[in-house]
N, C-alpha and C positions, 0 to 999 in steps of 0.2 A: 504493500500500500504506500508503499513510497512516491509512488504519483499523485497521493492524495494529498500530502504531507508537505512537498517539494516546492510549490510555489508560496504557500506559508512560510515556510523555511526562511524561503531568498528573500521573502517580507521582510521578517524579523529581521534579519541577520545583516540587511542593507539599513534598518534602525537601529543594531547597534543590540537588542536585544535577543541574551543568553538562553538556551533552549538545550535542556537535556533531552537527546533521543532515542528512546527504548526499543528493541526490536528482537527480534527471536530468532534475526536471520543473522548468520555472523558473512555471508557477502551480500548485506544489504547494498544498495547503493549511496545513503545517506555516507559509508563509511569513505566514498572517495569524492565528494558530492562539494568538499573544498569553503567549505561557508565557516569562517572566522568563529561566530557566534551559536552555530551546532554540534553541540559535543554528543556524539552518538558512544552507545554502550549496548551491545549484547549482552540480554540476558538467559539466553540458552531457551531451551523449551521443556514443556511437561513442569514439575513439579519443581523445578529451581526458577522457572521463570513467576509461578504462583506465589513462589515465595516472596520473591523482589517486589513483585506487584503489591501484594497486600499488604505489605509493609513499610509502601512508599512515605516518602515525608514532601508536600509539595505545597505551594498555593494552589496552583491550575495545573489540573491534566486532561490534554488534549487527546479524544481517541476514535476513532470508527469503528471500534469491535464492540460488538454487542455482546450482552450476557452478563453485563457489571450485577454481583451479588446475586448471581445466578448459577452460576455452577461452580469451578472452581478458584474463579477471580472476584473475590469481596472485594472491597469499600476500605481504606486507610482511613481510621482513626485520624492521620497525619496529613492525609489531601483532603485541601478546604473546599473546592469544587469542581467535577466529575463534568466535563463538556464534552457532547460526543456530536462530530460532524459526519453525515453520512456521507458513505465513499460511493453513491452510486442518485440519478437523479431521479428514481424512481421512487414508490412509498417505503418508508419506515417499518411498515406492517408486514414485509418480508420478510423480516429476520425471525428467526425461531422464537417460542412465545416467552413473554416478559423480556425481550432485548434491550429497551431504552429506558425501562421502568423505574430504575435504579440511579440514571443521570440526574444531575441537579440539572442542566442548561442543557441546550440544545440550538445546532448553527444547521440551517437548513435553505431552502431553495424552490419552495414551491408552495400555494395554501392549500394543498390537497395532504401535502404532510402533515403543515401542523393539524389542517380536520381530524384528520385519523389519530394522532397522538392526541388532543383534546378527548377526543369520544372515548378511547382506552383509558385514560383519566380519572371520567368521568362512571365509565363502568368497576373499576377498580377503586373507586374512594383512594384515588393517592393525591398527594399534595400537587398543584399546576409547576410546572417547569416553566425557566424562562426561556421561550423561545425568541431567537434572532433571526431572521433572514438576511443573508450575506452572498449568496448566489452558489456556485461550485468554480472554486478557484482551480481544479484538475483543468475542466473541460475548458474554463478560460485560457488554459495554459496549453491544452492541444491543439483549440485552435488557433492559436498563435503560433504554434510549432509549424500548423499544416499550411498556414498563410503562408509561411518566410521558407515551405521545405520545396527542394529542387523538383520539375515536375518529370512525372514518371515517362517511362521508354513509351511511346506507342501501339511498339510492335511485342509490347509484354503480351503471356497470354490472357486469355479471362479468367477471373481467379474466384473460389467460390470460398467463404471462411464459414466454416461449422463451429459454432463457438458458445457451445451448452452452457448451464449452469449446473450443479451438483446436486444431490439427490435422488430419492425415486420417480419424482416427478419429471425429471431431466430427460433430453433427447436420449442422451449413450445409454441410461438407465431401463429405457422405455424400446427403443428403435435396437440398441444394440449395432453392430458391425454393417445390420440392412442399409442403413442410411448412409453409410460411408461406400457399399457396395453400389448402393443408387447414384452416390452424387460422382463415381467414377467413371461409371456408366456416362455420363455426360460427354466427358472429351474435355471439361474443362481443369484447368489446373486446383487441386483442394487444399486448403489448409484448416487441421482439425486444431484446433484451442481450447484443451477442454478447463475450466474452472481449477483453479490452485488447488480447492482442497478436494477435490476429484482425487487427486494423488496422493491423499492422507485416509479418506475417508470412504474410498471406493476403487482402493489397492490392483484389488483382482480383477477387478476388470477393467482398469488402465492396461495393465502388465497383460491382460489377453487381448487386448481390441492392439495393442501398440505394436504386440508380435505377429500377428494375425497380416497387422495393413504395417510392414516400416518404411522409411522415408523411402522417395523414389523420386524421379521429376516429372510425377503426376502427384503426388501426396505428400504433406511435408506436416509433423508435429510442432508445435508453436509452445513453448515453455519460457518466451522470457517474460522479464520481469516489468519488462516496458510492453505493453500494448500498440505503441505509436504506429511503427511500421508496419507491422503486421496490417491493421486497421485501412493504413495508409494504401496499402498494396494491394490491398483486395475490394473486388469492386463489385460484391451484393457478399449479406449477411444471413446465414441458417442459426436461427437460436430459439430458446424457450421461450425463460419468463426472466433471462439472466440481464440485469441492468448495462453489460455492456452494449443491448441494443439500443440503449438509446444513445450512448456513445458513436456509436456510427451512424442511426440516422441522423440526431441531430448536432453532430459535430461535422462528422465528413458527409452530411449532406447525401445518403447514397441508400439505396431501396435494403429491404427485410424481409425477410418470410421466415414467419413463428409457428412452430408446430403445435401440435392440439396432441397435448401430452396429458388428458386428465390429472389434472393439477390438482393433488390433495394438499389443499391447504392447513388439515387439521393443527401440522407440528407449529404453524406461524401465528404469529398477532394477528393476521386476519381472518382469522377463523372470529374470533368475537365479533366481526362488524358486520350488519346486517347490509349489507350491498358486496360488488364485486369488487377486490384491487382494482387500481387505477389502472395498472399496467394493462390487465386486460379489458380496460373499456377504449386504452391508448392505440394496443397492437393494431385492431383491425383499422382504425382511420391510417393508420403509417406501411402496413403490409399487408399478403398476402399470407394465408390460413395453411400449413401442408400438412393434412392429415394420412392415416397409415394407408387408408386408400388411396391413396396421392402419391404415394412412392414411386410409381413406377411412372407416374408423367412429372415426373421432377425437373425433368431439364425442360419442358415446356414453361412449367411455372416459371424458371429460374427466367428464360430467354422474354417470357411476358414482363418482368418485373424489371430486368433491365431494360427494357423499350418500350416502359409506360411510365410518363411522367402525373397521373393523376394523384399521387400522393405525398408530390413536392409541398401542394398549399398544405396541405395536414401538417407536415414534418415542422411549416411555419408556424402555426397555428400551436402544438405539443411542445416546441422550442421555448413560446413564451412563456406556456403552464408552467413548465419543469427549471427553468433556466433563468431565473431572475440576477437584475444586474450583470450583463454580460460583460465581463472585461474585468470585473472590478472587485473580485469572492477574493482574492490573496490579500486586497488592500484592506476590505469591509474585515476577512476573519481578525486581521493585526492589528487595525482600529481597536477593535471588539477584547480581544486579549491584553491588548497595553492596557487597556481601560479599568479591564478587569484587575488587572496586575495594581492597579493605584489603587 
């Protein structure tokens, strides 16, 4: 999540303001990332890294992982205030149940989020949190990357990005190897992306689907830690319900197709709310629907969806809902934290 973290950082760090940075990864990028005022620290993972946590001493701790006082990461006696900024620009109510419950603040970017945290709130008798709207300082930050990046070869081929989210509700969870057998069928070039903790928490069947299909120059696995080019490179999107589609329709501007993966909401916060997640009242104005019946005319959809510009005004339109203050979430979070700091 050092994407999410990264233009915060270069905030802070060009004011002058000190920022310890916690992470689990010892080759995060924060550790060559060169900012005067970022002192990054590995805390290892599993139960050394719980320990450091719960026993932090801080004023402010900044974080996007949900589950604070929920499983094995409690609450520090010693941190004065718990501010979690989402790392993706879709609903809150995604995260597994009680995820944000436990924050005192919250830095967000759309009024359909705080809706849904007000109404959990309100179902739960917990105290209101301070909510700030400050925009998403990532996506401000990739599209600035993608404005000022060299433009691509022409004669690249056409590239399809499969790029699930984790779970049983998930494409590779659901479709399995078929969908990778379908989009090769195609002719066009694939790259699968599957979700980070896909490879923590859905072991065996990375390690089967990865030996099954390995790299070739028709298929290629996508594991970095940056998103950017990958994204950049590939020109239509195959995904769920995983928040980096709206990273690519509305950053790079570029068509979706979401699969009809019966979505058991049970394990998430919106399981409590008596309406549909946002995301999917979103997908269908922004893409096309590819259900398991759909498999085998995959490359028609695909070919319909890049030679149809009807979903360009939507993409406008879900741009504004989700994407408040464009340009301006690294300056608004740093405001917000200095502030706090006083």
């Amino acid at each position: 999540y050092w994407q999410v973290f990264a233009p915060i950082c270069r905030e802070l760090d060009r004011r002058g303001v000190d920022v310890v940075y916690l992470t689990a990864s010892d080759d995060d990028p924060v550790f060559s990332c060169g900012l005067e005022h970022i002192m990054p620290e590995c805390i290892g993972k599993g139960n050394r890294s719980f320990m450091r946590l719960n026993f932090l001493n801080a004023g402010i701790l900044l974080s996007t992982t949900p589950g604070l006082d929920v499983y094995q990461w409690k609450r520090s006696k010693s941190v004065d205030c718990y501010i979690h900024i989402a790392h993706m620009p879709n609903e809150l109510v995604g995260y597994r149940m009680f995820g944000i419950d436990y924050y005192d603040e919250l830095l967000l970017s759309g009024d359909f989020q705080e809706r849904d945290v007000r109404d959990l709130e309100e179902m739960r008798s917990l105290p209101a949190k301070k909510i700030t709207r400050v925009g998403i300082p990532y996506m401000d930050d990739m599209a600035s990357r993608l404005l000022n990046a060299p433009t691509l070869e022409s004669d690249r081929p056409t590239t399809v990005l499969l790029a699930p989210s984790w779970g049983e509700s998930a494409i590779l969870s659901r479709f399995g190897g078929e969908i990778i057998d379908r989009l090769l069928d195609t002719g066009y070039h694939i790259i699968v992306r599957p979700h980070p903790q896909s490879f923590e928490s859905e072991k065996e069947l990375m390690d089967g689907l990865m030996a099954k299909y390995p790299d070739s120059d028709r298929l290629e696995w996508n594991r970095d830690s940056d998103n950017f080019e990958c994204l950049r490179r590939s020109d239509i999107m195959i995904s769920d319900f995983s928040g980096v589609i709206f990273d690519f329709a509305l950053v790079y501007d570029k068509p979706v197709i979401y699969t009809d993966t019966d979505y058991d909401n049970s394990p998430y916060d919106s399981w409590w709310l008596n309406r549909p997640a946002w995301t999917f009242t979103v997908l269908p104005r922004i893409g096309e629907c590819l259900t398991a019946d759909r498999l085998d005319d995959i490359k028609a959809l695909v070919d319909r969806c890049l030679n149809d510009n009807r979903y360009a005004d939507a993409r406008r339109d879900v741009r504004a809902e989700a994407w408040e203050f464009p340009g301006e979430g690294a300056a608004r979070v740093a405001d917000y934290l200095c502030e706090k700091l006083k």
